[in-house]
Every structure is written in structure tokens, then in C-alpha cells.
C-alpha positions in Angstrom: 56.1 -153.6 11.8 56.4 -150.5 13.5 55.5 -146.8 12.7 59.2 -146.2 11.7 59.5 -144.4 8.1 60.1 -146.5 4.9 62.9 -145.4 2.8 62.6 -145.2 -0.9 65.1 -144.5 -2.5 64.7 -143.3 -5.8 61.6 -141.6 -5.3 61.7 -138.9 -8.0 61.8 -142.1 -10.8 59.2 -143.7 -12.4 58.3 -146.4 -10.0 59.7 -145.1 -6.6 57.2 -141.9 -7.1 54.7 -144.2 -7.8 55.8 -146.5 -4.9 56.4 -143.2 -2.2 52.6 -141.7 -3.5 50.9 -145.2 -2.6 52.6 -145.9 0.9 51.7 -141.9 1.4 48.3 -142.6 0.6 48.2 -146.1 3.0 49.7 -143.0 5.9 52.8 -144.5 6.1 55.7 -142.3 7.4 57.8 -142.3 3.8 61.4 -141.2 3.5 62.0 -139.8 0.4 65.6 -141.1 -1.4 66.6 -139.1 -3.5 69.9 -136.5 -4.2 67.2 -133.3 -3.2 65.2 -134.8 -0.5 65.6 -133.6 2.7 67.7 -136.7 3.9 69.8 -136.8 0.6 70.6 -140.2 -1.3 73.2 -140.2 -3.9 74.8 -143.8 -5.1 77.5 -141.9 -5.8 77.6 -140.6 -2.2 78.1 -143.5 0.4 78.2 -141.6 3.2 74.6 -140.4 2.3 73.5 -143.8 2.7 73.8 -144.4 6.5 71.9 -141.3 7.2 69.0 -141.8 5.1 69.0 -145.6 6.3 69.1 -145.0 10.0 66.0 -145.6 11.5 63.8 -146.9 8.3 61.8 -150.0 9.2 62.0 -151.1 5.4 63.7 -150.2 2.1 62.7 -150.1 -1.5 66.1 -150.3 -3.2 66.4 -148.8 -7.4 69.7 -148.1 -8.9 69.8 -145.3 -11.1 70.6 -146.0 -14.2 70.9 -149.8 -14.3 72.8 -152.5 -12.7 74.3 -152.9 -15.9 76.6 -149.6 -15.3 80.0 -150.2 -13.7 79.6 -150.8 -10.0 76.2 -151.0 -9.6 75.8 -154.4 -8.4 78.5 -154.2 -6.0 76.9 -150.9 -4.6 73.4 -152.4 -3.9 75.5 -155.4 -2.4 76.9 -152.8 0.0 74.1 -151.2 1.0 71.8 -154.3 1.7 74.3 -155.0 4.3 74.5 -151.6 6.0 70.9 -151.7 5.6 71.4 -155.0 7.6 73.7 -153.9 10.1 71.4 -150.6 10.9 68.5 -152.7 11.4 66.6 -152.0 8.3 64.3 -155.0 8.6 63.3 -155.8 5.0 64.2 -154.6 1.7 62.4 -154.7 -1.7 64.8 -154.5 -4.6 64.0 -153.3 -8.1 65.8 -156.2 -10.7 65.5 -156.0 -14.9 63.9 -159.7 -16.2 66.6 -162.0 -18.4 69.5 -159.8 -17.6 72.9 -160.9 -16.4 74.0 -157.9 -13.8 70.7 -157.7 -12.5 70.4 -161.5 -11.6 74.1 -161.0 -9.9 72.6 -157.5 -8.2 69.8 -159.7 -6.7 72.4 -162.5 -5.3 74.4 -159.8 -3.9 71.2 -158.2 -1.9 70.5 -161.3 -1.1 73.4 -162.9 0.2 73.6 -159.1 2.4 70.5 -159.3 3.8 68.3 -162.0 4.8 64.9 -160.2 4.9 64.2 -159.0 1.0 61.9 -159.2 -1.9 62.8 -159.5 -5.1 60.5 -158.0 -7.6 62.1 -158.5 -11.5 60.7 -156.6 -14.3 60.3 -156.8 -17.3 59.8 -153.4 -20.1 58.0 -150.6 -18.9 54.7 -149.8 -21.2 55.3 -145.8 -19.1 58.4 -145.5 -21.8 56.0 -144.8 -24.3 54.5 -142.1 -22.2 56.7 -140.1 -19.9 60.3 -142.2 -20.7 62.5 -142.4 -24.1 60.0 -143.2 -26.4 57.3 -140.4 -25.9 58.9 -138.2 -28.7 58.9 -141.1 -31.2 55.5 -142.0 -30.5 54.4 -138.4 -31.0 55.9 -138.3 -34.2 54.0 -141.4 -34.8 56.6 -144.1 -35.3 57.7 -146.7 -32.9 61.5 -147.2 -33.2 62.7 -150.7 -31.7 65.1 -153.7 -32.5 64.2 -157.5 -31.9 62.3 -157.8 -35.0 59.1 -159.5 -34.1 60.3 -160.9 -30.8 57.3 -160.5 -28.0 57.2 -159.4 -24.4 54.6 -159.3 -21.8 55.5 -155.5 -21.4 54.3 -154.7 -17.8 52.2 -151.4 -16.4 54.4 -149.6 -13.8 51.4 -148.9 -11.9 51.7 -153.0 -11.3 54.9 -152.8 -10.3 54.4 -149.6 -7.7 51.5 -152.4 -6.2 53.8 -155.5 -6.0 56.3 -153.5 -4.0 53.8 -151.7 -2.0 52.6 -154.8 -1.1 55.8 -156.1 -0.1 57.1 -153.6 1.9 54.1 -153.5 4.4 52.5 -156.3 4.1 53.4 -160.1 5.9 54.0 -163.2 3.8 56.3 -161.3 0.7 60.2 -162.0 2.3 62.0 -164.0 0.1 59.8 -164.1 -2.4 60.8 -163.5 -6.1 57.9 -161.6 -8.2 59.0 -161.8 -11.9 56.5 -159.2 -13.3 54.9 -159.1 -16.6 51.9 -157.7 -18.0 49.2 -160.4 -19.2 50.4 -161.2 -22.5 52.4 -161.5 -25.4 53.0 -158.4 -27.7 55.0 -157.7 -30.7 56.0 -153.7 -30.6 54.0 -153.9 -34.4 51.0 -155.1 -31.9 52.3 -152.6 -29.1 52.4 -149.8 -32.0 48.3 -150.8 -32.7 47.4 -150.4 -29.3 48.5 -147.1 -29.0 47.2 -146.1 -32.4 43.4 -147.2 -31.3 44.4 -145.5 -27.8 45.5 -142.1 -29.4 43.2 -141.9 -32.4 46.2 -141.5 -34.6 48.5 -144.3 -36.8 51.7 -145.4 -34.9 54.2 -147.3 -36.9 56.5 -149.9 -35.5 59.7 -149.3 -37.4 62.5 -152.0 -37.2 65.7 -150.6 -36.7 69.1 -152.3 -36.3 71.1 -152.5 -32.8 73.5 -150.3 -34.0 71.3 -147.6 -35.0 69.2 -148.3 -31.6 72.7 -147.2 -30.3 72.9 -144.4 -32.4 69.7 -143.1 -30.9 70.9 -143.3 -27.6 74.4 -142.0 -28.1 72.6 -139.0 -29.7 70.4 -138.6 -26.1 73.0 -140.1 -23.6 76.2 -140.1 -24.8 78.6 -143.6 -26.0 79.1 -144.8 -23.1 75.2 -145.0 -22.0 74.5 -146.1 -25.2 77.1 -149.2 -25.2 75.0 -150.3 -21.7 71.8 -150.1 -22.6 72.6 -151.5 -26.0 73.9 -154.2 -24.3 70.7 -154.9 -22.0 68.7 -154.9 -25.2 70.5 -157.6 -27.4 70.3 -159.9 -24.4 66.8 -159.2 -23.4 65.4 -159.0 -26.8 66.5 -162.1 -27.9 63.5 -164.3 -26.8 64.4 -165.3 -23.8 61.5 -163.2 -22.2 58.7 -164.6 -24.1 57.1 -165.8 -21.4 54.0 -164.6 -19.2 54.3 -164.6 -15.5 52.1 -164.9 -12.7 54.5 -162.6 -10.2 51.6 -159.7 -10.5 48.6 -162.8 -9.7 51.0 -164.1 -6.8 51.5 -161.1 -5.2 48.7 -159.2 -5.4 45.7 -161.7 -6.2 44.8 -160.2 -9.1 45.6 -160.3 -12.5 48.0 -157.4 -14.3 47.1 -154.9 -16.2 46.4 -155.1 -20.0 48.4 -152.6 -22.7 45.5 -151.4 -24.4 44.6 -150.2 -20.5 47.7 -148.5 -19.6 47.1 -147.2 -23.3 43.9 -145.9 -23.0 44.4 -144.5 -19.9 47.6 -142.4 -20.6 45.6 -141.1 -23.6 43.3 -140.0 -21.8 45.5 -138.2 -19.5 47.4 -136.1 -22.3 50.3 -138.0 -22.1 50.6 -137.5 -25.9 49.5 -134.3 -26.4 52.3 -131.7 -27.7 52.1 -129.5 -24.6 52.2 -132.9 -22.2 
């Protein structure tokens, strides 16, 4: 490929940061995607979207919030083919595991332009630390629905490696990565992991949907709360407890364990009262 920057556009996010530090790091020429950045990016700008596409060699494609939200899939839709018809050579999308508008957000990319990578999540274990859940967990209770339904809840730093990988290196185009972490956790198991990690007890507290919505209206508002209500009843209703071997395929390596993403964000503060 050829020394032309790589777009990424939500770079300020939890993964694209992680994403635009690595390819930095490699001394790739990154173009940062993001409403601030010196070539601004705003979904809810389209006419920002030719300019910070025009002249990238490759694209790693988030939508902020979720592909659940009105529009979204129809927007990456559209920008995979004016990625297509500026010559963006390949794209690397960002999709949710088991959910409905994010499997029709990855047919849209796909059926826009012929050169991309899917990589499909599934939860990130960074919401503990530096998302949603932080203020719970320093209170020392773990808040979730789904009873004792399990997930292979992923490292981000995985996910930041997977579509590093993709976007420089050959033999990832068309590929789908479903990504999960190595395996199966309860949040009552996810709650024990970060009480060893922190040195102090962490509770997993079942809560209802409805007062998971609650929680989020109070943060977000209704209607955020009504989406990503939504994304949890139909992802936390077994359908993703499964392992994967997206991280293995891709990368050659095994994914990162919990109690290491736990240990290590300990260790970094990330739960400390000043953090």
C-alpha cells in the first residue's frame, strides 16, 4: 500500500485512540476523524466526510453511538461507497456481536465497498474502567441484567490489534473477525476478577431491564436509554455464549484474559478516586 494517511474516524473513542496510537507508533501517516481534528468528521456532517476521505489509503469506520440509533446503518452504507468512489482502498468496520442493526450495518459496508474487514465485537471489559460502569465499580457493586447469562467479554487493546492488523497488513479483506476474549464469564465471575484485581469486594448485583433503563435514562436521556436497552435484551439473551477464535485468526495469538485487562487497569489507577 502506499504512504498515503489512514483515516480513523473516531479517534478520540475508546478503540479508534487505541487504534490511531498503534498505527502512530508503526509511523504510519494517521488522519485523525474526529468533530475537533484538524480535518473534521462529524456523522452528522456529510459534507465533512469527502474531505477527510480524500486521499486516505484505508479507513477504520466506528459509528458513534451505535448502529442501533436511527440512521446509522444507512450512514456507514453511504460512506463505504464514497469511500469507494474516492478510492479509499480498504475499510475496517467496527460491528457489535449478535445484534440486528449491526449485522445489517456490515451488509451495507459491504455491499458499498468491496475491499473491507469486518471485525464484530463483543462487550468491552474497558467499561469497567474508563466507560459506564467505572462509578459503579468504585462504589463496589456491579450493576447488570442477564442474570447468569456468560460472555467472552473482550480486551479493547485486542480489538485496537485486530484492526491494526487489518488495515496495514495483506491477507485481512473480506475477512470477518468475531472477537471475544478467551472465555466464558458470568458478571458474578466478572465482579471476582476485579475484586482480586483491586484488593477490594465487588458485588455483581442483578438488576431488571427496566431499571438497567432507568440507569441510563438517568445518564443519557429516554431515548438513549430505549436503544441501548434494546441492544442489551437481544445480546444478553445467550445467544453470545460462545468463544471465538477471530483474535487467534487474526493475530496468531490468543486474546487476552479478564483477570489481565484486570490486573493491569489496577495497576494503572483506573479505580482510584482521583482516576
Amino acid at each position: 500500500m502506499s504512504n498515503a494517511p489512514i483515516l480513523v474516524i473516531g479517534s478520540t473513542g475508546k478503540t479508534g485512540s487505541r487504534v490511531a496510537s498503534r498505527l502512530e507508533a508503526l509511523g504510519h501517516d494517521v488522519r485523525h476523524g474526529s468533530r475537533r481534528s484538524e480535518t473534521p468528521f462529524d456523522w452528522e456532517a456529510p459534507e465533512t466526510w469527502g474531505p477527510a476521505l480524500k486521499g486516505a489509503r484505508a479507513a477504520y469506520v466506528t459509528y458513534f453511538p451505535d448502529l442501533a440509533f436511527p440512521g446509522g446503518v444507512e450512514k456507514v452504507g453511504a460512506l463505504a461507497a464514497q469511500a469507494r468512489e474516492i478510492g479509499v482502498e480498504r475499510l475496517v468496520l467496527l460491528s457489535g456481536r449478535g445484534e440486528h442493526h449491526a449485522k445489517l450495518g456490515e451488509e451495507a459496508v459491504r455491499a458499498a465497498h468491496p475491499s473491507v474487514t469486518i471485525v464484530r465485537a463483543t462487550w468491552f471489559a474497558q467499561n469497567f474502567s474508563e466507560g459506564y460502569l467505572r462509578d459503579p465499580i468504585l462504589a463496589g457493586v456491579l450493576p447488570m441484567p442477564g442474570g447468569a447469562i456468560k460472555d467472552p467479554i473482550i480486551d479493547i487493546d485486542d480489538i485496537a490489534d485486530v484492526v491494526t492488523a487489518a488495515l496495514t497488513e495483506d491477507g485481512h479483506v473480506g475477512e470477518i473477525y468475531e472477537v471475544t476474549g478467551p472465555r466464558l464469564m458470568s458478571w458474578a465471575d466478572m465482579a471476582a476478577e476485579l475484586s482480586r484485581a483491586i484488593g477490594k469486594p465487588i458485588q455483581h448485583v442483578p438488576i431488571s431491564f427496566e431499571d438497567f433503563h432507568a440507569n441510563v435514562a438517568e445518564a443519557g436521556g429516554d431515548f438513549v436509554a430505549d436503544v441501548f436497552t434494546a441492544i442489551a435484551r437481544e445480546t444478553l439473551d445467550g445467544r453470545n455464549a460462545r468463544v471465538t477464535d477471530g483474535v487467534e485468526r487474526a493475530l496468531g495469538r490468543p486474546p487476552r484474559d479478564f483477570a489481565e485487562f484486570a490486573a493491569k487497569a489496577a495497576a494503572s489507577g483506573a479505580w482510584s478516586a482521583a482516576a
